[in-house]
C-alpha positions as CSV (number, residue, x, y, z in Angstrom):
1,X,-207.2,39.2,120.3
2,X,-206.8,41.3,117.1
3,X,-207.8,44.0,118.4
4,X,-205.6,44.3,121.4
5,X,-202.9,43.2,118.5
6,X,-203.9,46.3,117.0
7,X,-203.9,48.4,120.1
8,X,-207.4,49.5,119.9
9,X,-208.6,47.7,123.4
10,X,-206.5,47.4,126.3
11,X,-205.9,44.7,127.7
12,X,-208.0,43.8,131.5
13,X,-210.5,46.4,130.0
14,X,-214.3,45.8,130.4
15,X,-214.3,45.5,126.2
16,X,-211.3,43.1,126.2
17,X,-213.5,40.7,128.8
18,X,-216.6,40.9,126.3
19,X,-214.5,40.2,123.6
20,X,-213.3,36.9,125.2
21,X,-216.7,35.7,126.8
22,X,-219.0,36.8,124.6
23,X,-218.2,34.7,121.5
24,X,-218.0,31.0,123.5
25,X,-221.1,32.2,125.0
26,X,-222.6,33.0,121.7
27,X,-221.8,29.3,119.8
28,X,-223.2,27.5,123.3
29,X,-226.5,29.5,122.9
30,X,-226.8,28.2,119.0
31,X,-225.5,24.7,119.5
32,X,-228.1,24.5,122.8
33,X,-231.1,26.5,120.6
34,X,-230.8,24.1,117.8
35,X,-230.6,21.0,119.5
36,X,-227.1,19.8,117.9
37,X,-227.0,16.0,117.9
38,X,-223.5,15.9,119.3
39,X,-222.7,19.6,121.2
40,X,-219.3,18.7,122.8
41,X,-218.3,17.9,118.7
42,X,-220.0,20.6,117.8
43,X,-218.1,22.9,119.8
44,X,-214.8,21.4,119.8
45,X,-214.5,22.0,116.1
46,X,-215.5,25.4,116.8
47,X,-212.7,25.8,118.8
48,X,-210.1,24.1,116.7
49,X,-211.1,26.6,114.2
50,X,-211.2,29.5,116.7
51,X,-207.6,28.6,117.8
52,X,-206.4,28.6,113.9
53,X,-207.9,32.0,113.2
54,X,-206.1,33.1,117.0
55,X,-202.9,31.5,115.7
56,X,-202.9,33.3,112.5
57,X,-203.9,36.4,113.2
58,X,-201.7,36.7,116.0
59,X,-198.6,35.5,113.5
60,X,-199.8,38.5,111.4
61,X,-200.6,41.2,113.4
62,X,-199.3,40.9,116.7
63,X,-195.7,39.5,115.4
64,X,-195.3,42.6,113.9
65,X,-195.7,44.7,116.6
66,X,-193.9,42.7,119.2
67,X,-191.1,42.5,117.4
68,X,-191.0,46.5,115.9
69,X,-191.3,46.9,120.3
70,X,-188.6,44.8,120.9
71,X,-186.2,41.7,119.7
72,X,-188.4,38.7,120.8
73,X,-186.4,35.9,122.8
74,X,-186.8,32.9,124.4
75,X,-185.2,33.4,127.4
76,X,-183.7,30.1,128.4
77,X,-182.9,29.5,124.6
78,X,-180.8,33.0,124.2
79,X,-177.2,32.9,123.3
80,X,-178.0,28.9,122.6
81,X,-179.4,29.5,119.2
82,X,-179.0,31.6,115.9
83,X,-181.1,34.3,116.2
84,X,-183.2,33.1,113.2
85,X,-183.7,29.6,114.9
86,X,-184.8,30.9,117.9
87,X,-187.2,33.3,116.6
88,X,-189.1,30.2,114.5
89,X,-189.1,28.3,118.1
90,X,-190.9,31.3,119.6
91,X,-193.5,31.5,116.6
92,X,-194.1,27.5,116.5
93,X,-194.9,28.0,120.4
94,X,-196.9,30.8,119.8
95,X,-199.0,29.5,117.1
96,X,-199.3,25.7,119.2
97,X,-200.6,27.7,122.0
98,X,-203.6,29.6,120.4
99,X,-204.5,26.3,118.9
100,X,-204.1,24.4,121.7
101,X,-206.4,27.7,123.5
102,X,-209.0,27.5,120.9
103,X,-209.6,24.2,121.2
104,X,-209.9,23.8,125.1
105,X,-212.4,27.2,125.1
106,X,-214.4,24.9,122.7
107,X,-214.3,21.5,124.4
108,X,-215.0,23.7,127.5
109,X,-218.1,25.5,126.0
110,X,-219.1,21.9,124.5
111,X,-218.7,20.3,128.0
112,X,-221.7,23.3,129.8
113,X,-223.7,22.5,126.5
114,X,-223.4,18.4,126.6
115,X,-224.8,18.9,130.3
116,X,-227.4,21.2,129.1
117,X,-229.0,18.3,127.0
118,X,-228.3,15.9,129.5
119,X,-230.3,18.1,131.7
120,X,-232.8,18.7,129.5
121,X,-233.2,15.0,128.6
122,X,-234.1,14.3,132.4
């Protein structure tokens, strides 16, 4: 979250949970409202876009102050490689991750919103 990045919310804090649950929550209510012929799409793509926006932002801000904090490792990878190598591992895992995060909160919120029109339907 950029703003954790930034150090304006703390993370566990009532505003860091709003921030998290509160946008998914958000795109089901639109996809539901408007009747979206295919919501699990829908919402998937959503989230593949979420996760890029996560993955960059993260590269951009948070990077920058992890690694003014402290030299970022991979701890079973130390010693093993350059410095410079391992340091583009970490990054490539990092990025991977928020995309691969952004994309499951989507398929996740277009799973509830696929039952909701199946529901609806009955």
């Amino acid at each position: 979250m950029p703003l954790h990045d930034l150090g304006i919310v703390s993370e566990g804090s009532v505003t860091a949970s709003l921030l998290v649950f509160v946008p998914p929550a958000i795109w089901l209510a639109v996809v539901v409202q408007r009747r979206v012929p295919n919501p699990f799409l829908t919402l998937k793509a959503i989230g593949v876009v979420y996760g890029v926006m996560l993955a960059v932002i993260h590269q951009r801000l948070g990077w920058r102050r992890t690694t003014a904090a402290r030299r970022v490792s991979v701890a079973h990878l130390e010693g093993v490689l350059a410095p410079g190598v391992e340091a583009v591992v970490f990054r490539l895992s990092a990025f991977f991750s928020n995309l691969v995060t952004g994309t499951l909160v989507g398929a996740v919120a277009g799973a509830v919103a696929w039952a909701i029109e199946r529901l609806r339907q009955t």
